[in-house]
Structure formats: structure tokens, C-alpha cells
N, C-alpha and C positions, 0 to 999 in steps of 0.2 A: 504531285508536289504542290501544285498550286492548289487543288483542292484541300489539300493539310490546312494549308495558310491559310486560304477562306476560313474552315471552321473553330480555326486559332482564334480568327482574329473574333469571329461572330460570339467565342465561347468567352474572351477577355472581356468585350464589350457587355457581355450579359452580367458578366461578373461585379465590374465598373459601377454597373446600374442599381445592383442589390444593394451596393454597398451603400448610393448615395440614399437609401430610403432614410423615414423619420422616426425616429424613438420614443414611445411615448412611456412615461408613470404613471400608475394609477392605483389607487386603495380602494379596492373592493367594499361591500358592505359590511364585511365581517373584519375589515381592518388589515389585513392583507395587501401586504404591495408587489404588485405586478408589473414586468415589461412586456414590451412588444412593439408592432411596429403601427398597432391602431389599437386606441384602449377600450374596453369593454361600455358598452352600452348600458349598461346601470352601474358605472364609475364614480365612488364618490368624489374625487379629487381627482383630474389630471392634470398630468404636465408633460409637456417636451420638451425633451432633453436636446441642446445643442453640443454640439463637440467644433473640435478648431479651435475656438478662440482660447485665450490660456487666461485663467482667471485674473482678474484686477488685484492687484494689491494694495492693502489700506495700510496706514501708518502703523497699525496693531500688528503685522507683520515687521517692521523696524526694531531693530535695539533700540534702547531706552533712550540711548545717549545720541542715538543718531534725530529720534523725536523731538528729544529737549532741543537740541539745535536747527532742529526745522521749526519749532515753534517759535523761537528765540531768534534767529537770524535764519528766514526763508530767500535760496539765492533763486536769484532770476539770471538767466542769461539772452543778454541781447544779442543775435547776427544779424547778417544780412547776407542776400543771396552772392555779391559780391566777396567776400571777405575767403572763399574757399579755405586755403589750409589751417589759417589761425584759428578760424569758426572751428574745425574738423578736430585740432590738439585741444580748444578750449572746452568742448563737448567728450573729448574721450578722457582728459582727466577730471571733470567733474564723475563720470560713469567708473572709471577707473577708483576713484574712491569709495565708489558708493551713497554720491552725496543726490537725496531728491530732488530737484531745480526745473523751475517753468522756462523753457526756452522761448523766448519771443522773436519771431522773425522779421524785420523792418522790411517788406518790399514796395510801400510805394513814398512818392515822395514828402507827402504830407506827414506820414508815421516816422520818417527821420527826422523830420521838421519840429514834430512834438519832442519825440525822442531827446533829441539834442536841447532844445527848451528847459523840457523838464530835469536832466541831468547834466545840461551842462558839459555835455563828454562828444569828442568830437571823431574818438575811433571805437572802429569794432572790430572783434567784440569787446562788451563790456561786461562786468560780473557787475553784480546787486550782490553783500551781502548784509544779511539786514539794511542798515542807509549808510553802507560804509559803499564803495563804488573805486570798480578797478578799472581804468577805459586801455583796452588794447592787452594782448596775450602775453604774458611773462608769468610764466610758472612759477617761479621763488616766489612774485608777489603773492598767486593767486592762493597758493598752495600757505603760505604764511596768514593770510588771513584766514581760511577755514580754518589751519587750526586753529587760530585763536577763536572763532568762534567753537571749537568743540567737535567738530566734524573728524571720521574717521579715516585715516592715512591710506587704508585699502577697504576695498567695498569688503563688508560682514560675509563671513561663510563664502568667499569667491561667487554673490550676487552683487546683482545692483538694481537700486527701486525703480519700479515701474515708473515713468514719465508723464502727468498728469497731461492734458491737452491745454495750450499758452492758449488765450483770449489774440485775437486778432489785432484788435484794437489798444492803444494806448491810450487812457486817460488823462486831459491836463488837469492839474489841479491847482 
């Protein structure tokens, strides 16, 4: 019995291993494209191919009307690592819409210190949309101004856009 399970386990493992090998593309000289897992030595073009990651989405993927109003009023949302459930409802109905927004994280003290400078707003979270600015969670509010700027009441086709990465830092201006 126990010998079963040794060759189980040594036969998973081999398995595990093949799997994680590399992919490569290539166009031969005759223009032919080939896989495998190492590409041929008189390859005109190669490339390896990753898997995992799930491709980026660009706006050219958005409805029209969803772009018009990302160009037109782009929201930004502020949290902070403190702010727990209100940050958690403010970020699931922006996603629950559908709407693309930069979330910025306030954790140290100088970036509240701007924060607050610059808008003047003295809870979080706060929504940005275009320079209209909502400080603290109440859905009628928040939910009232996207539509007015244009934004759709449920994310398009039950997605929601990919999350671009927030700059760290705060600018004063």
C-alpha cells in the first residue's frame, strides 16, 4: 500500500513538472508557425507564449458611452486603510456598475495631509467625479452623480473594467 502511494505520489509530481515547462512560437523560413516547447534553431521569429495572466483591458473594449464618460468625468476613488466597510460598499458599487475608476490608497500621513489640502474633504472615502467631489459613502449621493455624468446603472454584459494601477503619490498643485 504504501508503495502504491510512493509511485502516486512521484507519478503527480512528474506530471506537475511537464506541465510547468515553456511555450514557445515560431515561423520557420518558409513562413510556417510552429509550437513547442524550445523553437527551432533556424527560427525566423520567436516568441514565448505566457499563460496565467488574463489579458489587460483597454477602453476599445468598453461601450461607447461608458468611454465618453471616462473621458468626460474620470472618477478616482480615495480610501484609506482605516475606513474598512465604507471603503469595501464604495469600491463594490463603483465595480457593481461597471464604472473604470483609479482607487487611491492614503496610507501615510503626509498623503492625508495633501489629500485633505487639495480637496478640502475631511472623510473617507471620497469619490472624484470629474471636479465634482463626494467626501464620505451614501449611495443616493454617489449613485446620483454618475448618472448624471453618463455612467451605466449595471456593469455592460455582467463584466466590469479592469482596474488600472493608482499612482502612490498625491500631487499638490
Amino acid at each position: 500500500m504504501k508503495f502504491g502511494f510512493l509511485i502516486f505520489a512521484l507519478l503527480v509530481i512528474n506530471l506537475n513538472s511537464t506541465q510547468a515547462d515553456t511555450l514557445y512560437r515560431w515561423i520557420d523560413k518558409e513562413g510556417k508557425v510552429h509550437y513547442g516547447d524550445r523553437p527551432a534553431e533556424d527560427a525566423v521569429k520567436t516568441e514565448q507564449k505566457r499563460f496565467g495572466a488574463p489579458p489587460a483591458q483597454s477602453d476599445d473594449d468598453l461601450p461607447y458611452g461608458v468611454r465618453k464618460a471616462k473621458q468626460d468625468f474620470p472618477v478616482t476613488l480615495y480610501v484609506a486603510s482605516n475606513c474598512n466597510d465604507y471603503c469595501v460598499q464604495a469600491r463594490t458599487l463603483l465595480n457593481k456598475r461597471g464604472i473604470p475608476f483609479v482607487e487611491i490608497n492614503l496610507t501615510t500621513k503626509e498623503e492625508v495631509e495633501t489629500f485633505s489640502k487639495k480637496t478640502k474633504a475631511a472623510l473617507i472615502p471620497t469619490l472624484m467625479v470629474g471636479k465634482n467631489q463626494h467626501s464620505g459613502f451614501v449611495a443616493s449621493q454617489w449613485n446620483e452623480e454618475l448618472d448624471i455624468a453618463g455612467y451605466p446603472k449595471v456593469a455592460p454584459y455582467g463584466t466590469r473594467p479592469a482596474q488600472p494601477e493608482a499612482p502612490a503619490v498625491i500631487e499638490n498643485k
